[in-house]
C-alpha positions in Angstrom: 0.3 24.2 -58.7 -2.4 21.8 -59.8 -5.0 20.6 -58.0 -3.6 16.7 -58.3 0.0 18.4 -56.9 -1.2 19.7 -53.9 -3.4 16.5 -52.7 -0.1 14.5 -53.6 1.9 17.0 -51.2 -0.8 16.7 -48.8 -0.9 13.1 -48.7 3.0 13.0 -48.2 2.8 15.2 -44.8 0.1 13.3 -43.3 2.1 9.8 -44.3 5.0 11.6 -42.7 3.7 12.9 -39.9 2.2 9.4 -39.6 5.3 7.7 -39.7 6.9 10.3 -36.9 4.4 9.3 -34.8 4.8 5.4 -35.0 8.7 6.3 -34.5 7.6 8.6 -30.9 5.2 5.9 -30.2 8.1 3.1 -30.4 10.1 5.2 -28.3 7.7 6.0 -25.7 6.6 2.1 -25.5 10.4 0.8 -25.1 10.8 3.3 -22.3 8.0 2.4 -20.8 9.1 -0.9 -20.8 12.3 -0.2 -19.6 10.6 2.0 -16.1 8.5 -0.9 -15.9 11.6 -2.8 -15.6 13.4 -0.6 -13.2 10.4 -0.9 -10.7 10.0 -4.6 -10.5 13.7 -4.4 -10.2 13.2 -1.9 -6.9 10.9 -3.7 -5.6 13.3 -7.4 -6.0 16.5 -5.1 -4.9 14.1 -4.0 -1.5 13.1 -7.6 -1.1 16.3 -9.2 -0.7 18.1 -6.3 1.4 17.5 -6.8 5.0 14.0 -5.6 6.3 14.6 -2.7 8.4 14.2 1.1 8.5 17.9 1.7 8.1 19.5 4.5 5.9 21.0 2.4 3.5 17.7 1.0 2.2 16.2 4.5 2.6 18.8 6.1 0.3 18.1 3.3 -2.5 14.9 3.3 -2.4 14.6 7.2 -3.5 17.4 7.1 -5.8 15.2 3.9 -7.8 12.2 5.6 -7.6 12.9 8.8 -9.2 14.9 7.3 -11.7 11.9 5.4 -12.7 9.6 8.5 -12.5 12.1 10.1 -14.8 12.0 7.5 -17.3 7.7 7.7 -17.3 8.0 11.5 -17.6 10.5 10.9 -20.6 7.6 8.3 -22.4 4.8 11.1 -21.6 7.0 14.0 -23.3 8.1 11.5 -26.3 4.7 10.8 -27.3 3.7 14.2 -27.1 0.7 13.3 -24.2 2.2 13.6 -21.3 -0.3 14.1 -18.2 -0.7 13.6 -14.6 -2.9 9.9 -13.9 -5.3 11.9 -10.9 -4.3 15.0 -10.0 -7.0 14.9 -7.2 -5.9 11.9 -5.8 -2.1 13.8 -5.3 -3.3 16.6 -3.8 -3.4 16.1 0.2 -0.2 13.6 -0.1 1.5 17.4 -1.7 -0.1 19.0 1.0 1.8 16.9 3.4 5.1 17.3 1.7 4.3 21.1 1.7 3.8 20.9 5.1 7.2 19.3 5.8 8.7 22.2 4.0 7.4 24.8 6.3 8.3 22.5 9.2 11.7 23.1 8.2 11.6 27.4 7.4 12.5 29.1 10.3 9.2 30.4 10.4 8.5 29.8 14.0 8.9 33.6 15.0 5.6 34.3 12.9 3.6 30.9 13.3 3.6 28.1 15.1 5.1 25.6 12.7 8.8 24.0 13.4 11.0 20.7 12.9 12.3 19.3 16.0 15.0 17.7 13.9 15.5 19.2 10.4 18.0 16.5 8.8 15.1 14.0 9.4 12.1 15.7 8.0 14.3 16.4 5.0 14.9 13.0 4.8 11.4 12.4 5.2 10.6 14.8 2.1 12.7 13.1 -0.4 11.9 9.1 0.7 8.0 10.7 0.6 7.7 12.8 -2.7 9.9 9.7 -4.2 7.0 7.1 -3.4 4.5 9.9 -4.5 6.0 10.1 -8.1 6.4 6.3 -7.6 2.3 6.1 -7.0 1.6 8.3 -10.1 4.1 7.2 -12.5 2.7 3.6 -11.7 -1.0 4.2 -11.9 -0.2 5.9 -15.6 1.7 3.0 -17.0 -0.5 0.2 -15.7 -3.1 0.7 -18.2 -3.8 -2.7 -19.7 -4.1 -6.2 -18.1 0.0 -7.6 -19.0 1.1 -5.0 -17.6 -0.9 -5.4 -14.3 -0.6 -8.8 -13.9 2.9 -8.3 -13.5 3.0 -5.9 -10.8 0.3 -8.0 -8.9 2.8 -10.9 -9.9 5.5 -9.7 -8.2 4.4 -8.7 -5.0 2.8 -11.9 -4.8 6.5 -13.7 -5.5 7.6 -11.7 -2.7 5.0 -12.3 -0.5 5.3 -16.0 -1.3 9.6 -16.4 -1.4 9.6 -14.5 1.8 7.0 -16.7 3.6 8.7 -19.6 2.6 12.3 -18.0 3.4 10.7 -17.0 6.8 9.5 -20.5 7.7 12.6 -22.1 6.5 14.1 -19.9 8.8 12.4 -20.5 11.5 12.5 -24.5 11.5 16.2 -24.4 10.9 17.4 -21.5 12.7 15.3 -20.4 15.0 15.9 -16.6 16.1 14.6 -13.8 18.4 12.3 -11.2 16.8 13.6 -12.0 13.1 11.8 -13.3 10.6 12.4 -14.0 7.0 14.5 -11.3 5.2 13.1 -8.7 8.3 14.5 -7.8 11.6 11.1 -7.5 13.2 8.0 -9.8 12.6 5.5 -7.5 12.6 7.3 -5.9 9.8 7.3 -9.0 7.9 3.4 -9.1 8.7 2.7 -6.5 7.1 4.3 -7.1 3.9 2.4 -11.0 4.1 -0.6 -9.3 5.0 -0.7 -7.5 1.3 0.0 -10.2 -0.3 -2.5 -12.5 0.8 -5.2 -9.4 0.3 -4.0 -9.3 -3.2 -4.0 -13.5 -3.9 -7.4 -13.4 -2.1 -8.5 -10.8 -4.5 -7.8 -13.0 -7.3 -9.5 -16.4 -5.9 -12.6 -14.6 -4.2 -13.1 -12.2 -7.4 -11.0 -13.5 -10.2 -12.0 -15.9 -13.4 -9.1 -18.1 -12.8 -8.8 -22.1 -14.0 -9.1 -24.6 -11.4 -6.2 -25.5 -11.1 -4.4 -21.8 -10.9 -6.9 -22.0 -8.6 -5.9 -24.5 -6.5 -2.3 -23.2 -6.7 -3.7 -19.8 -5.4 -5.1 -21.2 -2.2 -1.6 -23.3 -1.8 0.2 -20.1 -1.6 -2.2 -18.4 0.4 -1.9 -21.2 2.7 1.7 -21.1 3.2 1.7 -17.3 3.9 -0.6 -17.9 6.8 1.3 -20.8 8.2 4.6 -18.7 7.7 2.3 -15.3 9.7 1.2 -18.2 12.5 4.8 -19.3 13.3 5.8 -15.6 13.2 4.1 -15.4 15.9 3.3 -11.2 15.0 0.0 -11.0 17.4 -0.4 -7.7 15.4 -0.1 -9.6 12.1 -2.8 -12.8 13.3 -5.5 -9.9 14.2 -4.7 -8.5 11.2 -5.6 -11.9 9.2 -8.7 -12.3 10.8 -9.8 -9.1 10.2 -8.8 -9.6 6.1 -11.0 -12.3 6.5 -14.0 -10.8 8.0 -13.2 -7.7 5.5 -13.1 -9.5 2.3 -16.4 -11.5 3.3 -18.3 -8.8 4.1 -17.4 -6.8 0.7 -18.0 -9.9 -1.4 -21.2 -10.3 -0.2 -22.5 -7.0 0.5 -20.5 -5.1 -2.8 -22.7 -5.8 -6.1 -20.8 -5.8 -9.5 -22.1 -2.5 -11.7 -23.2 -3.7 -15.0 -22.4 -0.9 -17.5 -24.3 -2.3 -20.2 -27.4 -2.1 -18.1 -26.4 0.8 -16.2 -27.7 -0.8 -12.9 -25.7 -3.6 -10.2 -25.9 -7.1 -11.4 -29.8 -8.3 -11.7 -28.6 -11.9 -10.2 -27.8 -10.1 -6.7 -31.0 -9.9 -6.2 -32.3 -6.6 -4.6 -35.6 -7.6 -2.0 -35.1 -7.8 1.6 -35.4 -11.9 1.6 -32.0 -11.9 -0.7 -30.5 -9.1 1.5 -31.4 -11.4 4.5 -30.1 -14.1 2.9 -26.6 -12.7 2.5 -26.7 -11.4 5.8 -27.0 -14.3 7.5 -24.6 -16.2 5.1 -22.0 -13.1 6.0 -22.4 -13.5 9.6 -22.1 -17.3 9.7 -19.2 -17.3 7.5 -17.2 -14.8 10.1 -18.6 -16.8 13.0 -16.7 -19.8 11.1 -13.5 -17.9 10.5 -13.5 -16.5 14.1 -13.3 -20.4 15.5 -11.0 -21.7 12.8 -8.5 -19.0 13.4 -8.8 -19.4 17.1 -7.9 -23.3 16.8 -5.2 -22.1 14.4 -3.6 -20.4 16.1 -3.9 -22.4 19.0 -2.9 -25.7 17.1 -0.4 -24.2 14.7 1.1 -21.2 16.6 1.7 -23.1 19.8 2.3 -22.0 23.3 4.7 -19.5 22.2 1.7 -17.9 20.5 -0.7 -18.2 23.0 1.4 -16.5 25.3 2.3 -13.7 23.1 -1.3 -13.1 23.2 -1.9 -13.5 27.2 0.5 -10.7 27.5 -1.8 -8.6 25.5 -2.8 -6.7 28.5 0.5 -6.0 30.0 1.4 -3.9 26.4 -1.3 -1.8 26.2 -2.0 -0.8 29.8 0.5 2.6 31.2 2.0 0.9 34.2 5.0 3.1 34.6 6.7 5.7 33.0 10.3 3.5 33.6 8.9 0.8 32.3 8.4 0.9 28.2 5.5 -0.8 26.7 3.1 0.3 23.9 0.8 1.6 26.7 3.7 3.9 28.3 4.4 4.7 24.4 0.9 6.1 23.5 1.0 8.0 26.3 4.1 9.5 26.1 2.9 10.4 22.8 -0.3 12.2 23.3 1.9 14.5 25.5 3.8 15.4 22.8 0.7 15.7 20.8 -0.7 18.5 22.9 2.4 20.5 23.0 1.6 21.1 18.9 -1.4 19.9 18.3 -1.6 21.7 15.3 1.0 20.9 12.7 3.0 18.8 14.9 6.6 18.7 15.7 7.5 17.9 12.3 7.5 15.0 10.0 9.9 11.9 10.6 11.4 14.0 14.0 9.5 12.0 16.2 12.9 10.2 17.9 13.8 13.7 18.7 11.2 15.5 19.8 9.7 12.3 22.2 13.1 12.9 24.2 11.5 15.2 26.1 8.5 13.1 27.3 10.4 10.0 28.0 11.2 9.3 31.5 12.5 5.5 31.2 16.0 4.4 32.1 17.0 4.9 28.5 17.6 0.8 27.9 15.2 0.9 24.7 15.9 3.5 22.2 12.0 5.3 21.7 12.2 5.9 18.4 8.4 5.2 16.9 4.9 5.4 18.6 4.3 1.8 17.9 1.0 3.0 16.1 0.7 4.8 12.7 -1.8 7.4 13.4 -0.6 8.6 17.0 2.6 9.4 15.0 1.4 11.2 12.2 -0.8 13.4 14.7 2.6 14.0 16.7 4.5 14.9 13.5 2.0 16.6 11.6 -1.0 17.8 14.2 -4.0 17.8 13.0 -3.5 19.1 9.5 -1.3 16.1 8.7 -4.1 13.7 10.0 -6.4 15.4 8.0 -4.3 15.4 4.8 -4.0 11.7 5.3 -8.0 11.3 6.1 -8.2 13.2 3.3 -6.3 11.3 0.8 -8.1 7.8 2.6 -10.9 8.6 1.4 -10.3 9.2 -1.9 -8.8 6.2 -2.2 -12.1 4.1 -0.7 -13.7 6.4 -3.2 -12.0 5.4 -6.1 -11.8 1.5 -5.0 -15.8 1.4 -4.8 -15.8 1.9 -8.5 -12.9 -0.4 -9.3 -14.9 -2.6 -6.6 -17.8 -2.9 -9.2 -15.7 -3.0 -12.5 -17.3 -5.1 -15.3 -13.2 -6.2 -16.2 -13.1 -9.4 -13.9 -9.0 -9.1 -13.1 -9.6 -5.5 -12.7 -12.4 -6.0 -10.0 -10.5 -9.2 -8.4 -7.0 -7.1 -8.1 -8.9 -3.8 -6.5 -10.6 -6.3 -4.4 -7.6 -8.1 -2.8 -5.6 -4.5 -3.2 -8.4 -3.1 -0.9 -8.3 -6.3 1.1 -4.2 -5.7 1.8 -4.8 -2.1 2.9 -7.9 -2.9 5.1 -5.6 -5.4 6.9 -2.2 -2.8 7.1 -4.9 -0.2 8.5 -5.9 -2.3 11.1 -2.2 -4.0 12.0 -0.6 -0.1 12.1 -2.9 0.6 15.1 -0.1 -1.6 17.1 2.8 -1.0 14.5 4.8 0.8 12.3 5.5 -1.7 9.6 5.0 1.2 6.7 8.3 2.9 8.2 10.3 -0.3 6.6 11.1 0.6 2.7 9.8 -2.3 1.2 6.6 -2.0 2.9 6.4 1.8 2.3 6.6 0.6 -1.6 4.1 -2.5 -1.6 1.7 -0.6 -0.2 1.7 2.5 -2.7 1.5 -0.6 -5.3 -2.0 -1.9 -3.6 -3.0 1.7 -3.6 -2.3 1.7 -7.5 -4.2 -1.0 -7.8 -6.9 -0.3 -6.0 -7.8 2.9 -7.8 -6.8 1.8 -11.3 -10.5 1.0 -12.4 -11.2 4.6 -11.6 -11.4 6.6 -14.8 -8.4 8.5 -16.1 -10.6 11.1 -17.9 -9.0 10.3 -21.2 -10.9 11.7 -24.1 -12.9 9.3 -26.6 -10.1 11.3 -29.5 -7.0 10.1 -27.7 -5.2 7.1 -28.4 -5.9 3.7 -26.8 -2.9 2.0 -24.3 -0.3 0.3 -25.7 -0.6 -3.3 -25.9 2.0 -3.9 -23.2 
């Protein structure tokens, strides 16, 4: 054949194979897209539903979520590049799902490891593994700025809607321990709490216009007006301490400048600048200290107040008939020290505390009113430490987004780091991350928060798509 034939021939296959590939990379964009879809859809579908920890949310919550992980495995495997976001980052949160699995083996003949209630850390397995896959699948499609904007968009919408709902609810009809769309304010806290990390993010950090904002701090301002008439003592300390937190890292947390390859030269590095901020930090959290306090003296009321004069009476053991979040906690380190360990298994904790409760059964004991007595009591000290562990990648990987040249990518990890500080803090009292819609906003701030990290992509692979 001549020489002319074969570069014609050769020239057709790579203008073939060129033209596959834009066809597979269609495909993979539209489904995408269409996952993309189905999450905001999940998280709109959680955010009208009730807020509680019932099985009805807890069945569609799974069911969305690995239909959405399908449909990004689906875009990987069309395209042809299909690859875990951060393996590393997955790795103690499988741990903990392979823990649950042995808690339900009938293994306890040869080690120490058991369920007190099976059905229930099954349950737990699949509404777990479902927000893992949720967590990766997310971090791997938001990889350009549209497509995070409109993740950090709707959690704010929610965030906003229900403080709005929740105050419109509470002027006109005014309710127990409701509030908004949840049947517990401290639930509804926490899910006001992210969002005002994440719109703090974007006014703190963020190259915004005036007048977005000035919109910004509206909203801000009516979800801490709708968290002062929830009256969630839990939820106030946890403002504050947002506060204080997201001062603290704006001054103190120095913007890396890649082109120089050092922090940002205006930061100034002597000990009269470091002074400087350091006395500017402090003043600024002595200021927010005294304007919450009239807050929530002003706007919160005397139902408020007294909320927090009974402060005392929660968290001191006064008897074991009488149930407060004292009695609780230390009902629960008994339980703790029977399996120490790897606990009495994952999401059993209403069983297994049956023993240890000596009240007149009137309220139903069914979590330890703080996040990290329970996972100790479920998963013993392996669980805590799978959880530390995976913690601390995530600070990890938010320090670098922390310092991100991109400004929306450094203003979103900023107020995504700013919601998680503030849930950290609120789940010493509570156990608002048991609610679905919580569970899910959060694993969206932790996205967030680690998406400037690098995805070790390869200078020879494709860029993102444009959406």
């Amino acid at each position: 054949m001549p020489i002319s034939g074969v570069f014609r021939e050769s020239q057709t296959d790579r203008i073939r194979n060129s033209a596959s590939a834009g066809r597979q990379g269609s495909v993979s964009l539209s489904i995408q897209k269409l996952a993309l879809g189905v999450f905001v859809l999940t998280i709109l579908i959680l955010a009208v539903v009730d807020g509680n920890i019932g099985e009805s949310t807890r069945s569609i919550l799974p069911f969305l979520l690995y239909s959405f992980s399908l449909l990004r495995i689906a875009a990987g495997l069309v395209s042809g590049s299909f690859r875990f976001s951060d393996p590393v980052l997955i790795l103690p949160l499988a741990g903990i799902v392979g823990l649950a699995f042995l808690q339900i083996f009938p293994l306890r003949s040869v080690v120490d490891i058991y369920s007190a209630d099976p059905f229930e850390t099954k349950s737990f397995i699949v509404f777990f593994a479902a927000l893992i896959l949720a967590g990766e699948s997310l971090r791997h499609l938001v990889n350009n700025p549209r497509r995070l904007r409109l993740i950090v968009g709707t959690v704010i919408v929610v965030g906003v809607c229900s403080a709005i709902y929740g105050i419109a609810r509470a002027i006109l009809v005014p309710t127990g321990e409701e509030y908004a769309q949840f049947i517990n304010r401290n639930h509804y806290a926490v899910m006001a709490e992210m969002s005002t990390g994440l719109l703090l993010g974007l006014l703190i950090k963020g190259s915004i216009s005036k007048s977005l904002r000035l919109i910004g701090w509206l909203l801000t301002s009516i979800i801490i007006y709708s968290l002062l008439t929830a009256g969630s003592r839990g939820g106030l300390v946890s403002l504050v301490a947002i506060a204080l937190f997201s001062v603290i890292v704006h001054a103190f947390v120095a913007r890396f400048d890649f082109r120089q390859g050092s922090s940002e030269p205006r930061l100034g590095r002597g000990a009269r600048t470091l002074a400087i901020r350091l006395v500017t930090a402090v003043g600024t959290c002595v200021l927010i200290i005294i304007l919450s306090l009239a807050m929530i003296a002003i706007v919160g009321g005397d139902k408020v107040i007294t909320r927090f004069e009974r402060v005392r009476d929660e968290v001191e053991k006064q008897s074991d008939l009488r149930m407060n979040r004292g009695t609780i906690w230390n009902i629960t380190i008994d339980l703790i020290k029977e399996h120490p360990v790897t606990g009495s298994g994952f999401g059993s904790y209403a069983t297994a505390i049956t023993r240890f409760d000596r009240s007149d059964g009137s309220w139903a004991l069914e979590q330890a009113h703080n996040e990290y007595l329970e996972i100790l009591a479920n998963g013993g000290i392996v669980g805590l430490i799978l959880f530390a562990t995976f913690l601390v990648l995530v600070v990890k990987r938010s320090a670098y987004g922390l310092k991100a040249e991109d400004p929306l990518m450094r203003s979103t990890c900023f107020g995504a780091s700013v919601g998680i500080f503030g849930v950290l803090v609120h789940s010493l009292v509570d156990f608002g991350l048991h609610v679905p819609l919580n569970a899910l906003i959060f694993v969206v701030l932790v996205v967030i928060a680690t998406n400037g990290y690098p995805r070790g992509t390869r200078k020879s692979e494709p860029g993102p798509p444009t959406f």
